[in-house]
PATORDO-845330 format. One record per atom (N, C-alpha, C): residue number from 1; residue in one letter; atom name; x, y, z. Coordinates in Angstrom, 3 decimals, decimal comma, always signed. Atoms other than C-alpha are relative to their C-alpha. Layout:
<nodes>
+-----+----+----+----------+----------+----------+
:   i : aa : at :     east :    north :       up :
+-----+----+----+----------+----------+----------+
: NUM :  A : CA :        X :        Y :        Z :
...
+-----+----+----+----------+----------+----------+
</nodes>
This chain:
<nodes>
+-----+----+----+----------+----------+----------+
:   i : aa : at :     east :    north :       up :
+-----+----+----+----------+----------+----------+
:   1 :  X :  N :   +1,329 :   +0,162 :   -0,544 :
:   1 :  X : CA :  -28,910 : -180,101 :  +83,005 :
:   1 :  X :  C :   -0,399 :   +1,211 :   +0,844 :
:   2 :  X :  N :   +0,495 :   -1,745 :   -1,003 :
:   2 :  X : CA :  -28,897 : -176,939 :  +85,511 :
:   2 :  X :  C :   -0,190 :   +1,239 :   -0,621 :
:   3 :  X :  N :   +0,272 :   -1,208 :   +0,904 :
:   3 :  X : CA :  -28,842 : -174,762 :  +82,359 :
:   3 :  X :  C :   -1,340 :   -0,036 :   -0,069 :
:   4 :  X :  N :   +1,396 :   +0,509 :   +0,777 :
:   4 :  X : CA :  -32,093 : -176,318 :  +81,390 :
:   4 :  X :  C :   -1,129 :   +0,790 :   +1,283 :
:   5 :  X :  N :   +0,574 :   -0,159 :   -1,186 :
:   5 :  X : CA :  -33,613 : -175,747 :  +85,075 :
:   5 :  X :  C :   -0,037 :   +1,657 :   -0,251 :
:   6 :  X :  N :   -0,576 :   -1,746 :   -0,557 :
:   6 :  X : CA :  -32,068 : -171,777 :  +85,317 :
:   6 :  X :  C :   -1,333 :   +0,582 :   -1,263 :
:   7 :  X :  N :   +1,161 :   -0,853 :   +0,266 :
:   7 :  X : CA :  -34,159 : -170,810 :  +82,209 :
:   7 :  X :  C :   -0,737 :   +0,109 :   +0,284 :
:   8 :  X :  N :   +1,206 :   -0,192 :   -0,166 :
:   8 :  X : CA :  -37,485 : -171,788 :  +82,678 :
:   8 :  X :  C :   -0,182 :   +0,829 :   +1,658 :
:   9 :  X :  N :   +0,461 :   -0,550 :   -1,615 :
:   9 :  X : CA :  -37,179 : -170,306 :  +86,374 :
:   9 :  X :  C :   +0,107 :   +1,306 :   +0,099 :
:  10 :  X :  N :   -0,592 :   -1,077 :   +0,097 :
:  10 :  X : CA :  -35,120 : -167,457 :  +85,372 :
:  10 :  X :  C :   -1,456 :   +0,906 :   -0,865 :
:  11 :  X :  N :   +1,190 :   -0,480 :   +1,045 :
:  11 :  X : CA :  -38,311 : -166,636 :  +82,805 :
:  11 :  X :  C :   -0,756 :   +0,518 :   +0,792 :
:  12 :  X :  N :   +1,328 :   -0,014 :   -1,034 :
:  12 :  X : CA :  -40,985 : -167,341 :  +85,450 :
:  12 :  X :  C :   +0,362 :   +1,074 :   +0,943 :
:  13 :  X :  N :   -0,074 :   -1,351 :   -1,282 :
:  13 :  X : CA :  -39,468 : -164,785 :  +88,023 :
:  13 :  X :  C :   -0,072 :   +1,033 :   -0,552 :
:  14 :  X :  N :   +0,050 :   -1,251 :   +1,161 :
:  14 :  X : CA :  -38,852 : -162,027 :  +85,250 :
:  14 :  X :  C :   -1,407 :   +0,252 :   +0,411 :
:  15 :  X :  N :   +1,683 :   -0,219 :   +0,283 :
:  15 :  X : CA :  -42,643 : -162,488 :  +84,435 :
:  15 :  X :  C :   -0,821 :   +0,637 :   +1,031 :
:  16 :  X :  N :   +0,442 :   -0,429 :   -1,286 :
:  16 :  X : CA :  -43,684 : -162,519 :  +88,224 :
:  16 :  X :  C :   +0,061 :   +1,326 :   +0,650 :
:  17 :  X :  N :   -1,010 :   -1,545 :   -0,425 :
:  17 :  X : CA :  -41,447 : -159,309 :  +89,025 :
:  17 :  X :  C :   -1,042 :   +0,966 :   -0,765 :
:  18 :  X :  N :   +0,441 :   -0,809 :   +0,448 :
:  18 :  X : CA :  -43,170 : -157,735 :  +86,152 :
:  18 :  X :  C :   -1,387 :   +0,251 :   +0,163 :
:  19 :  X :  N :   +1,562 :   -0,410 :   -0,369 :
:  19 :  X : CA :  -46,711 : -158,551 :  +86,787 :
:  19 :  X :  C :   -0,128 :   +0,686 :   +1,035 :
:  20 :  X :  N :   +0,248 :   -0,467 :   -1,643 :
:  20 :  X : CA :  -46,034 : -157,542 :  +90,519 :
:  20 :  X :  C :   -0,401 :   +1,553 :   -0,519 :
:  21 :  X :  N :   +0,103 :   -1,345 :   +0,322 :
:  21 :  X : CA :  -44,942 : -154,165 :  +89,198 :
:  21 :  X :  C :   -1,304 :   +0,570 :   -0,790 :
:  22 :  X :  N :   +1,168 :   -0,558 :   +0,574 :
:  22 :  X : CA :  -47,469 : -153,392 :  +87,041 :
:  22 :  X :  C :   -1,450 :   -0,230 :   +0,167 :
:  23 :  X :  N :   +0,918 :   -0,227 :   -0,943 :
:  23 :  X : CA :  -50,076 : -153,835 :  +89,639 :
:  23 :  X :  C :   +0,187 :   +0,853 :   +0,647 :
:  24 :  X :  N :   -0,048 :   -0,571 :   -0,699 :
:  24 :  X : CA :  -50,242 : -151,235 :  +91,762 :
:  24 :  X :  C :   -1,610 :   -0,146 :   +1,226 :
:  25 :  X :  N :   +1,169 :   +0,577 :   -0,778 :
:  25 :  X : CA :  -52,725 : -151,055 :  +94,909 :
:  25 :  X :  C :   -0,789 :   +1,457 :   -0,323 :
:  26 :  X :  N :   +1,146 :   -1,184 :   +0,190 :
:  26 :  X : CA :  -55,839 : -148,838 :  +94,771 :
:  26 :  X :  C :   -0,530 :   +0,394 :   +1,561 :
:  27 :  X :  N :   +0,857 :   -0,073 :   -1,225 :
:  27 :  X : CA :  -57,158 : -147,684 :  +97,513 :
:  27 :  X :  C :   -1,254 :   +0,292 :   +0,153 :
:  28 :  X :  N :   +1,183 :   +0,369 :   -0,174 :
:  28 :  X : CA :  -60,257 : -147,710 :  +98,931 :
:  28 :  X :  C :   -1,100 :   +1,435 :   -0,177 :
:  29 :  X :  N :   +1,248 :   -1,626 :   +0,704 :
:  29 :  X : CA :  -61,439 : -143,875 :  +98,270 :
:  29 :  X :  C :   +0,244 :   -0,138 :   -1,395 :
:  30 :  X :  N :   +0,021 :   -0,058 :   +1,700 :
:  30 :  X : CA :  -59,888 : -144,326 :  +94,783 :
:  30 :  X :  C :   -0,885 :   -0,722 :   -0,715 :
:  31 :  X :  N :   +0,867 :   +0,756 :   +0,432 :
:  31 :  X : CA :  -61,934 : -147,056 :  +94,073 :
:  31 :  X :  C :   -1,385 :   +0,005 :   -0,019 :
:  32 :  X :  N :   +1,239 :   -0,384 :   +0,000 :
:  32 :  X : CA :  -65,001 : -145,962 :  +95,458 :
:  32 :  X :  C :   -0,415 :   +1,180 :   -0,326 :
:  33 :  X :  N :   -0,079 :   -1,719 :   +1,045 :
:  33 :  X : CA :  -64,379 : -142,171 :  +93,509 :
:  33 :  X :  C :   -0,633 :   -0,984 :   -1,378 :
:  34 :  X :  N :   +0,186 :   +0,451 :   +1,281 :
:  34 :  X : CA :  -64,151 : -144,996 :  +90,499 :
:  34 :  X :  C :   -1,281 :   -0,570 :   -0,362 :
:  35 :  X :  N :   +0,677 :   +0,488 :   +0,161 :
:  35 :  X : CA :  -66,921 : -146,875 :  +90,986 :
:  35 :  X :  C :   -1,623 :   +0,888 :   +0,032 :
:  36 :  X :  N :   +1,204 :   -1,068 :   +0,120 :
:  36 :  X : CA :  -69,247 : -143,609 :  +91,860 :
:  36 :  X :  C :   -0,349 :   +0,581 :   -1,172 :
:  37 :  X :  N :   -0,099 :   -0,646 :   +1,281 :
:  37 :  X : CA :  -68,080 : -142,235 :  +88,319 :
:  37 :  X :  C :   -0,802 :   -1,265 :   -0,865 :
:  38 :  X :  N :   +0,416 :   +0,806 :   +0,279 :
:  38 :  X : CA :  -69,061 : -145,390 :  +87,342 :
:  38 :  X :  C :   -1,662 :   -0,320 :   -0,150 :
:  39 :  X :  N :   +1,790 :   -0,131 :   -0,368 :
:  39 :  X : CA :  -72,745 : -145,557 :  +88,464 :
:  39 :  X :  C :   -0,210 :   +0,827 :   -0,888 :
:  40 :  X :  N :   +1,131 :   -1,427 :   +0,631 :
:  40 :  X : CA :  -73,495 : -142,039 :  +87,264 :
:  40 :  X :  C :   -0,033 :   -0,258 :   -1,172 :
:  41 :  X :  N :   -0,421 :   +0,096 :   +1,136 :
:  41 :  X : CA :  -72,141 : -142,770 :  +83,965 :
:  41 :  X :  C :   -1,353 :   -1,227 :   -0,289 :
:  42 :  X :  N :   +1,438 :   +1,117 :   -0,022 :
:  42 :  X : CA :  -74,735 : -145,869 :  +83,934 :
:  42 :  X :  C :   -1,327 :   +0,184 :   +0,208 :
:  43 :  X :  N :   +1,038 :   -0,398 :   -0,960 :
:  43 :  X : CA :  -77,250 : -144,321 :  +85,758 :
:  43 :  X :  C :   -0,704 :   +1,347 :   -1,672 :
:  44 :  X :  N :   -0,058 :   -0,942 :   +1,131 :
:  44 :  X : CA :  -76,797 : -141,332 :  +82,554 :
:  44 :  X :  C :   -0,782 :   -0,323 :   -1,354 :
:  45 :  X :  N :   +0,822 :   +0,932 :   +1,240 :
:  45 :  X : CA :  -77,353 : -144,124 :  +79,819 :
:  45 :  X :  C :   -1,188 :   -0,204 :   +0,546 :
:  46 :  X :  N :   +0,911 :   +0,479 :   -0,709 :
:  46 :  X : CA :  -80,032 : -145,460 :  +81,426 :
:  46 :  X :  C :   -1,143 :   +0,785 :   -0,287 :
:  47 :  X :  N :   +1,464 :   -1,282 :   +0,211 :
:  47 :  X : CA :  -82,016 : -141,990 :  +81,034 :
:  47 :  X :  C :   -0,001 :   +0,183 :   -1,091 :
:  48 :  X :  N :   +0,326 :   -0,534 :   +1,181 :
:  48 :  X : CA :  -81,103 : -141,511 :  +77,671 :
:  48 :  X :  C :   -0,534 :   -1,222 :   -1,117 :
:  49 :  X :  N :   +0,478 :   +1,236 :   +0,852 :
:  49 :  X : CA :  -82,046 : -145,099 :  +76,506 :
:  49 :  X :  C :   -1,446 :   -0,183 :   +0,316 :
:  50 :  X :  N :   +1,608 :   +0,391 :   -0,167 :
:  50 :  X : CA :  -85,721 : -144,633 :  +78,468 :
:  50 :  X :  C :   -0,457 :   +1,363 :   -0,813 :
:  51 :  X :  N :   +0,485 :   -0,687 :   +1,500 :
:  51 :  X : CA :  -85,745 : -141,099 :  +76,275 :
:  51 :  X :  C :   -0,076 :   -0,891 :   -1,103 :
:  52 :  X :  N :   +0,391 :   +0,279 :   +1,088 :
:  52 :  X : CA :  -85,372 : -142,825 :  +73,566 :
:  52 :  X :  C :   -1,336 :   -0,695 :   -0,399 :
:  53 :  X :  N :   +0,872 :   +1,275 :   -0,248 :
:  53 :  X : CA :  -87,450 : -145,896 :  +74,336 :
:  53 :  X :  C :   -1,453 :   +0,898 :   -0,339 :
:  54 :  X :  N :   +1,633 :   -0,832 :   -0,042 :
:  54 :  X : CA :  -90,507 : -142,983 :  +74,574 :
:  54 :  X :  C :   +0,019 :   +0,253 :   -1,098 :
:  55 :  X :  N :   -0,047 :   +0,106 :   +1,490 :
:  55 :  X : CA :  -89,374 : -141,564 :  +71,144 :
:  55 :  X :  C :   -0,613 :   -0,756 :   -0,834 :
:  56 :  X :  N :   +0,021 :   +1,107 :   +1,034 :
:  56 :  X : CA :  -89,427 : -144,859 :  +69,525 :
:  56 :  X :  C :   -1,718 :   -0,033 :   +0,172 :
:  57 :  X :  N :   +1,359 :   +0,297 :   +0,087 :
:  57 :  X : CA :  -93,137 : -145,367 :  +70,855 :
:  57 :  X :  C :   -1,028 :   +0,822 :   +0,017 :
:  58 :  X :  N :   +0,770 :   -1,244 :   +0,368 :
:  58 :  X : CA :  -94,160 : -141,869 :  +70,085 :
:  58 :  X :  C :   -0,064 :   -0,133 :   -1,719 :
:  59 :  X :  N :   +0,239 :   +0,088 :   +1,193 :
:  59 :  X : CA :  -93,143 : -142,533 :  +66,491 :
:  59 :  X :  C :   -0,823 :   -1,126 :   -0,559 :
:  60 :  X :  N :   +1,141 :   +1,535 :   +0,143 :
:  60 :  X : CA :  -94,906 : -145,990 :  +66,186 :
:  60 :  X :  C :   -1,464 :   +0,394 :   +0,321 :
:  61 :  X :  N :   +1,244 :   -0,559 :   +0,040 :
:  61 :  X : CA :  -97,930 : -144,224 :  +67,175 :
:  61 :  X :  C :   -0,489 :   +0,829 :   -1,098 :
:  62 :  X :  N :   +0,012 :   -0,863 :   +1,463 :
:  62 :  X : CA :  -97,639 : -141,884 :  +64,508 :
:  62 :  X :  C :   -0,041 :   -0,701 :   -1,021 :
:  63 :  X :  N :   +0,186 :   +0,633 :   +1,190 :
:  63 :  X : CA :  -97,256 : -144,223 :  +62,123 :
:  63 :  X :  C :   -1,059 :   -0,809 :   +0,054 :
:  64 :  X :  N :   +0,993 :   +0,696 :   -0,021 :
:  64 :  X : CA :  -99,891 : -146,427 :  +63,181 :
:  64 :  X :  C :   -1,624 :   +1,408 :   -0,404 :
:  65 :  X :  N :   +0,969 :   -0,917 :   +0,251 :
:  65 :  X : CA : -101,895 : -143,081 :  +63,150 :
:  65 :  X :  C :   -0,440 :   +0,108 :   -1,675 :
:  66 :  X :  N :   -0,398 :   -0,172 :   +1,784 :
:  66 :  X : CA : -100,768 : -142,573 :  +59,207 :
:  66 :  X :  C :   -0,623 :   -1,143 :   -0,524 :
:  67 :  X :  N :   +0,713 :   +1,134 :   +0,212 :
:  67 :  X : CA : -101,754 : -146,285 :  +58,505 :
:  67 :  X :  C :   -1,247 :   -0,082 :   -0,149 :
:  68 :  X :  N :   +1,532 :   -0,351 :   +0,192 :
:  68 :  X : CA : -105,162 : -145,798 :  +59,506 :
:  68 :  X :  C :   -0,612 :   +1,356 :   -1,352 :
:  69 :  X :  N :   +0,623 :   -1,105 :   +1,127 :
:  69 :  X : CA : -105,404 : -142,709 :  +57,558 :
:  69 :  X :  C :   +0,354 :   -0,415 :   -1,384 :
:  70 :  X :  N :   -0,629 :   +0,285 :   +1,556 :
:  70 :  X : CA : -104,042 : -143,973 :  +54,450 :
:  70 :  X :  C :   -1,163 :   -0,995 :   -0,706 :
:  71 :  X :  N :   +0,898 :   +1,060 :   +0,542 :
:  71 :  X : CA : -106,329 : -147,001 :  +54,585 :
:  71 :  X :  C :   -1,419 :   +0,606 :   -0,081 :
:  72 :  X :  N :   +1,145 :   -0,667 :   +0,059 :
:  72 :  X : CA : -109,478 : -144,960 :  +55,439 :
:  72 :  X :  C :   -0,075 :   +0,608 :   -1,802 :
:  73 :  X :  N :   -0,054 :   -0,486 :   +1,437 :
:  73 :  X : CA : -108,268 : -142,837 :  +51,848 :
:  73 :  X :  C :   -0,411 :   -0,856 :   -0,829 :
:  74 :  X :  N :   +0,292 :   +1,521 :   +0,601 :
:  74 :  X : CA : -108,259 : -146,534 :  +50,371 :
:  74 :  X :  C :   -1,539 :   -0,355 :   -0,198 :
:  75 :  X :  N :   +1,008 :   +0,840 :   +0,092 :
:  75 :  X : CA : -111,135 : -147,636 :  +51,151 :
:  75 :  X :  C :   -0,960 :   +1,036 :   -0,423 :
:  76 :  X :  N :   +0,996 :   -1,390 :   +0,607 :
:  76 :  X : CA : -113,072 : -143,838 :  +50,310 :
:  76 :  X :  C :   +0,016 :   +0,198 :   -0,764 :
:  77 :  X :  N :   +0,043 :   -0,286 :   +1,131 :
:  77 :  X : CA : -111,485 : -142,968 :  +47,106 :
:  77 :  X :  C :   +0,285 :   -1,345 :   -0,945 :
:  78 :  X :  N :   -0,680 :   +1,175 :   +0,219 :
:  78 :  X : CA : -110,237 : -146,511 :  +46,066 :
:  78 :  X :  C :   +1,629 :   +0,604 :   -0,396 :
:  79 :  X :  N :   -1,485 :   -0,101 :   +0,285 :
:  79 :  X : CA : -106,473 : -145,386 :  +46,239 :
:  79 :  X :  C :   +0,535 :   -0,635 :   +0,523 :
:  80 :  X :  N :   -1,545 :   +1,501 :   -0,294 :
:  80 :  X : CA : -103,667 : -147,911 :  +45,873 :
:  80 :  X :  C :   +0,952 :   +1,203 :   +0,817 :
:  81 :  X :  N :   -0,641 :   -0,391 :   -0,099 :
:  81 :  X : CA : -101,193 : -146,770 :  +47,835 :
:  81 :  X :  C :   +0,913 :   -1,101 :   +0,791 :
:  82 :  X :  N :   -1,028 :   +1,376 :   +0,034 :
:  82 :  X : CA :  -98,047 : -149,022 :  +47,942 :
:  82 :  X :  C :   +1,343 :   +0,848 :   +0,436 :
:  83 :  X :  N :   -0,634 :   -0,274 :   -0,716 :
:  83 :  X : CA :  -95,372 : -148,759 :  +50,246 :
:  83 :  X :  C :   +1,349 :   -0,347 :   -0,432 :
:  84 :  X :  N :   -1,344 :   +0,533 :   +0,137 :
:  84 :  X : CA :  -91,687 : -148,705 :  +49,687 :
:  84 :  X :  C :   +0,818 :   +0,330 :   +0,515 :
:  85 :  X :  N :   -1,536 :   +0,055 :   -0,747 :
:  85 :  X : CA :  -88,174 : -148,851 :  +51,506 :
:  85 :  X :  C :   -0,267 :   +1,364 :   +0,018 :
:  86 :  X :  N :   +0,130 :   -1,344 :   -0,177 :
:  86 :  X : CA :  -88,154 : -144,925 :  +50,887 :
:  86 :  X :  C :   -1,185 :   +1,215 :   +0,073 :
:  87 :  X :  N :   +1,381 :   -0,928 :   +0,363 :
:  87 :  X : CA :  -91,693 : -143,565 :  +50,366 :
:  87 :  X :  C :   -1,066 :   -0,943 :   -0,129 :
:  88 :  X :  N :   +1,343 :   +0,033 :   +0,279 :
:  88 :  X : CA :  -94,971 : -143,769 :  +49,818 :
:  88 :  X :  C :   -0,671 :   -0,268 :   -1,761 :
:  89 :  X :  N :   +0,162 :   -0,274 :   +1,055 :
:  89 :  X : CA :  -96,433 : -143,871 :  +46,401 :
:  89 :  X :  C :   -1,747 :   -0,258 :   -0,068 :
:  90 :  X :  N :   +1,347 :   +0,128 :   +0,222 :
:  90 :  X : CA : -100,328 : -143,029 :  +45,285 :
:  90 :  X :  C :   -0,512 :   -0,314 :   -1,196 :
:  91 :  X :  N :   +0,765 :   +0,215 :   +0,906 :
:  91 :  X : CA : -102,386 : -144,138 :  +42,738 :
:  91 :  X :  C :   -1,124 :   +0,188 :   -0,098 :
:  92 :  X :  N :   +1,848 :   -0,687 :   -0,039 :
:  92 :  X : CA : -106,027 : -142,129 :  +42,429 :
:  92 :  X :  C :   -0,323 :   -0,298 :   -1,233 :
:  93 :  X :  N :   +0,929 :   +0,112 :   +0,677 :
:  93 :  X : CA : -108,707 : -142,664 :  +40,280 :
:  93 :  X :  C :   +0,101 :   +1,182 :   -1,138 :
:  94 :  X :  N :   +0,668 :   -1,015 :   +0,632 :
:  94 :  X : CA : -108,890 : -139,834 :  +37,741 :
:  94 :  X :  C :   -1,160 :   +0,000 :   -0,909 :
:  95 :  X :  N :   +1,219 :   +0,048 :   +0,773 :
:  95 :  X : CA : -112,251 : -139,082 :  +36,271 :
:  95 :  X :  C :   +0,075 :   +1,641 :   -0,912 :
:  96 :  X :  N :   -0,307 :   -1,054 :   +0,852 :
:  96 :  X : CA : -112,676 : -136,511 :  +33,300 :
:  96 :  X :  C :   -1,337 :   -0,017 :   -0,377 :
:  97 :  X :  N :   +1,041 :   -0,322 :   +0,407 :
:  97 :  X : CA : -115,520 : -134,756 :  +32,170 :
:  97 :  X :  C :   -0,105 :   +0,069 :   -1,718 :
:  98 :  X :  N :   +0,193 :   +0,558 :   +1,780 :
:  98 :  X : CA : -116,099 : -136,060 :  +28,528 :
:  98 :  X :  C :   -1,016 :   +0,769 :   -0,422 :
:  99 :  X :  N :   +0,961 :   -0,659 :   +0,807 :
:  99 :  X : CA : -119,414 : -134,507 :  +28,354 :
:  99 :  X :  C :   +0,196 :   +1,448 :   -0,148 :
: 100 :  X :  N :   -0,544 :   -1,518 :   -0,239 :
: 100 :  X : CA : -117,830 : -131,005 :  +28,577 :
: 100 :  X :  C :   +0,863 :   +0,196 :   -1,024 :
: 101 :  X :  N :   -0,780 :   -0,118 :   +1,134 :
: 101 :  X : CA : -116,409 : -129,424 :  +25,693 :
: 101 :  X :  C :   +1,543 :   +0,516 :   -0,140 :
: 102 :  X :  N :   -1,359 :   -0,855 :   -0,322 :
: 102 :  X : CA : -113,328 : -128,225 :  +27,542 :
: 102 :  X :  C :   +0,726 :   -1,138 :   +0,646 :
: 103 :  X :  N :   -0,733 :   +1,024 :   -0,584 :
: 103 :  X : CA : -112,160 : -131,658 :  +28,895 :
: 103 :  X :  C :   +0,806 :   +0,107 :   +1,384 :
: 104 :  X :  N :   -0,910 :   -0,235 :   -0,832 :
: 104 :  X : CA : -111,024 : -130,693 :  +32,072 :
: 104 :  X :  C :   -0,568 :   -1,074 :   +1,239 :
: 105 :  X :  N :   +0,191 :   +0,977 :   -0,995 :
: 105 :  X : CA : -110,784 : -132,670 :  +35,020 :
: 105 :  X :  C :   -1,227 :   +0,241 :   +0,955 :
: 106 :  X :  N :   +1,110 :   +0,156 :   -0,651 :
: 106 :  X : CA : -113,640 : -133,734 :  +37,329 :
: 106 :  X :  C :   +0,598 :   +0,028 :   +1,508 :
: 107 :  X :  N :   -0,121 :   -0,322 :   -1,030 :
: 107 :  X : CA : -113,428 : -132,336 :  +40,533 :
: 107 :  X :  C :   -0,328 :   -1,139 :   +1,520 :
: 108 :  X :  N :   -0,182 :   +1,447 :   -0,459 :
: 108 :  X : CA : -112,435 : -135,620 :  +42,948 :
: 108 :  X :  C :   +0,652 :   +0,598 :   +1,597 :
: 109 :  X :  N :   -0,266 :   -0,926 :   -1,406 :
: 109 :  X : CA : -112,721 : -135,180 :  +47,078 :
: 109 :  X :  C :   +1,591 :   -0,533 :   +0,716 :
: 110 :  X :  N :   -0,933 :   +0,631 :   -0,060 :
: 110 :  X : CA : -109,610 : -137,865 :  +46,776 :
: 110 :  X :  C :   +1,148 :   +0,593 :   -0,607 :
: 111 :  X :  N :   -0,421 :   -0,572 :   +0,287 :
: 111 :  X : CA : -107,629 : -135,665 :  +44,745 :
: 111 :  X :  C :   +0,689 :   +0,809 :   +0,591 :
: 112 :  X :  N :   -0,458 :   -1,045 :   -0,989 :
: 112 :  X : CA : -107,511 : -132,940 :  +46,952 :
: 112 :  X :  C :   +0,712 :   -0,245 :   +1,574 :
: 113 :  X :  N :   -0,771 :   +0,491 :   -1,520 :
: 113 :  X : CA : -106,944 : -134,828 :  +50,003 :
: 113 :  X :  C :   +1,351 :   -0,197 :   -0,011 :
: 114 :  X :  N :   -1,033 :   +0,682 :   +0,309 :
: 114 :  X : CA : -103,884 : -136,228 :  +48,999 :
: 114 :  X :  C :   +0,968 :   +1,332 :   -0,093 :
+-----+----+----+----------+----------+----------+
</nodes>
């Protein structure tokens, strides 16, 4: 029966011994060196996540800018223009001069814009 007792105690002090050790104490400039590195480092992100933040709502302007212009094209020349995952894609009107004996294209202010 005292075998039974010795391990589990013999375990628990091991364990104790070792956690002790591998605590050490900090002291109070080390900690407040750590916690200053700490801040700045936070303080660092902080500026480069409100850059971005401006980025992001510099490009959203831009695109809202593009939007408008795309739809204005739309609604001037009647061009489809249909949006996808990677691009853009247009679809204009072409008109051709039939009564002309040289068939060449009819000079379109949608054409050129584009």
């Amino acid at each position: 029966m005292y075998r039974l007792l010795v391990r589990p105690v013999t375990a628990g002090a091991v364990l104790v011994v070792a956690a002790a050790s591998a605590c050490s104490y900090v002291g109070r400039e080390d900690f407040d060196t750590m916690v200053a590195d700490i801040r700045s480092e936070m303080s660092a992100q902080d500026q480069r996540i409100s850059a971005n933040e401006a980025g992001v709502a510099d490009l959203q302007s831009d695109l809202e800018g593009l939007r408008v212009s795309l739809d204005e094209l739309r609604d001037e020349f009647q061009v489809v223009v249909s949006e996808f995952e990677d691009g853009i894609r247009f679809a204009t009107p072409v008109h051709f001069d039939f009564d002309s004996a040289e068939g060449r294209l009819r000079r379109s202010g949608g054409v050129h814009q584009l």
